[in-house]
N, C-alpha and C positions, 0 to 999 in steps of 0.2 A: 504494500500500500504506500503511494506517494501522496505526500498536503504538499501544495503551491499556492503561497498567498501571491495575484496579482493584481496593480491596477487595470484601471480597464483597456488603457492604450498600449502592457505591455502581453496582452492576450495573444495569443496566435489565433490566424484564422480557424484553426480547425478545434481549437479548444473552444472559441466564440459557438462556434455550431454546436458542439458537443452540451455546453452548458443550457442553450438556448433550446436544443431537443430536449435535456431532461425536464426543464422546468415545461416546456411545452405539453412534453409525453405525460407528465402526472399532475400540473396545475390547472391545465383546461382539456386535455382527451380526459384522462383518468375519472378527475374530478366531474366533470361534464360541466366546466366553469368556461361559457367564451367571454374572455375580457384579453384589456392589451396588454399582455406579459411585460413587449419594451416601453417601459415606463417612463423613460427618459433620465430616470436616476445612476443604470449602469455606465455611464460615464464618470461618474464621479465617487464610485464606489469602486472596494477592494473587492477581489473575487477567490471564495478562498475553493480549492478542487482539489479532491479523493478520488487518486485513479487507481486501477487496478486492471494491472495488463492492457494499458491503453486505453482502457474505458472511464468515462468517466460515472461514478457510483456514488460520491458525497459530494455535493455545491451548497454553500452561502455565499451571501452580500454581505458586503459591512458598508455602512451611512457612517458620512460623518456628521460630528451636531451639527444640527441646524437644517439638514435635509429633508427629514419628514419629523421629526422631532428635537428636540432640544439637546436633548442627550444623543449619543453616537448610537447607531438601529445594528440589529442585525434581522436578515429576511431573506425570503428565497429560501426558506431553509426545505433541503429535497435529500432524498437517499433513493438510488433507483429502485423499482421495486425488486427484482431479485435478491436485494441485499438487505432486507427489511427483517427485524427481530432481532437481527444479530450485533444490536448493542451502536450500528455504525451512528444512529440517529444521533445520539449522546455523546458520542465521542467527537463526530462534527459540533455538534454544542458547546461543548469544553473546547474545541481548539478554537472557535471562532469565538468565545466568547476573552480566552485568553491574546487573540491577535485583535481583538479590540484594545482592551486594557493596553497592550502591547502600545498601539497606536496613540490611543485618546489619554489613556491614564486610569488610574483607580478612577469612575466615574460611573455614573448607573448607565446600565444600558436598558433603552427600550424596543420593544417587538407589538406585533398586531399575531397572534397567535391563532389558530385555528382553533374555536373553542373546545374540540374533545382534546385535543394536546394539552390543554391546562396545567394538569397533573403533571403530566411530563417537565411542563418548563417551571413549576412551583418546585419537580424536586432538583434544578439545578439555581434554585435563589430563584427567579424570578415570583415577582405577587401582580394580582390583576388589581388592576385599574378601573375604575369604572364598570359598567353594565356590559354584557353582550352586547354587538353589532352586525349589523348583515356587511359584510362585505363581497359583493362581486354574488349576492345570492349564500353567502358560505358563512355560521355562524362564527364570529371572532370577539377576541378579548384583549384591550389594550392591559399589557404584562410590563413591568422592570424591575429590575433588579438591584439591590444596594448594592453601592462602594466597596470594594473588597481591599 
C-alpha cells in the first residue's frame, strides 16, 4: 500500500482520472446521487491517495480554512468498494486527519459526514454539529473535531 499526499497541480493525468472515477463510481452510480462531483474546490485542495498495485483504493481532500468552513475540511472521503470492512476507511481517516494537523496545525477540523457514518467519525474525535441535512438528496451531519 502507497499514501501520496498531492496538491492538485502536482496530480498526474492519470491519477486525476483515477481519483475522479472513484468518487464518480461510488458518490453518484453507487449512491444513485446525480450532483456535480467537480466542485471547483479541487484546485485548491490536497489530495491525499491509497494505491495498491496501481489502483487507486483510498482518496480524501483536505480544504484549507476558509474554503467551505473556517476550520481546515476534510471530504471526499471514498474506499473502493472491494476494499471495504477491512479497516482501510479509518486508517484513511487517521492519515488524513494527521496530514491536516501536518498542514494547518493542532486546529479542529470540520467535515459534512454522511449521517449513518456518525459513529464512525464520533469514534475518531469528531462531535456533530447541529441537526441533520439533506445534502444532494443524502442525509448529512455537520461533525468536528477538537484540537489535539
Amino acid at each position: 500500500m502507497k499514501w501520496v499526499l498531492k496538491k492538485f497541480g502536482e496530480l498526474t493525468l492519470d491519477e486525476l482520472y483515477s481519483i475522479l472515477e472513484l468518487r464518480s463510481k461510488v458518490f453518484i452510480v453507487e449512491q444513485n446521487c446525480i450532483y456535480n462531483d467537480p466542485d471547483g474546490k479541487d484546485q485548491v485542495a490536497w489530495h491525499l491517495i491509497g494505491m495498491e498495485e496501481d489502483q487507486l483504493i483510498a482518496y480524501s481532500r483536505i480544504l484549507p480554512p476558509g474554503v467551505v468552513y473556517t476550520d481546515p475540511a476534510i471530504g471526499r472521503v471514498v474506499t473502493s468498494p472491494v476494499k471495504r470492512k477491512s479497516g482501510l476507511g479509518r486508517e484513511l481517516m487517521n492519515r488524513s486527519i494527521k496530514h491536516c494537523q501536518e498542514l494547518f496545525g493542532k486546529t479542529s477540523i470540520t467535515l459534512s459526514a454522511q449521517a449513518y457514518l456518525k459513529k464512525f467519525y464520533e469514534s475518531l474525535g469528531f462531535s456533530a454539529i447541529g441537526d441533520e441535512y439533506l445534502d444532494d438528496g443524502i442525509p448529512h451531519i455537520k461533525m468536528t473535531s477538537k484540537p489535539s
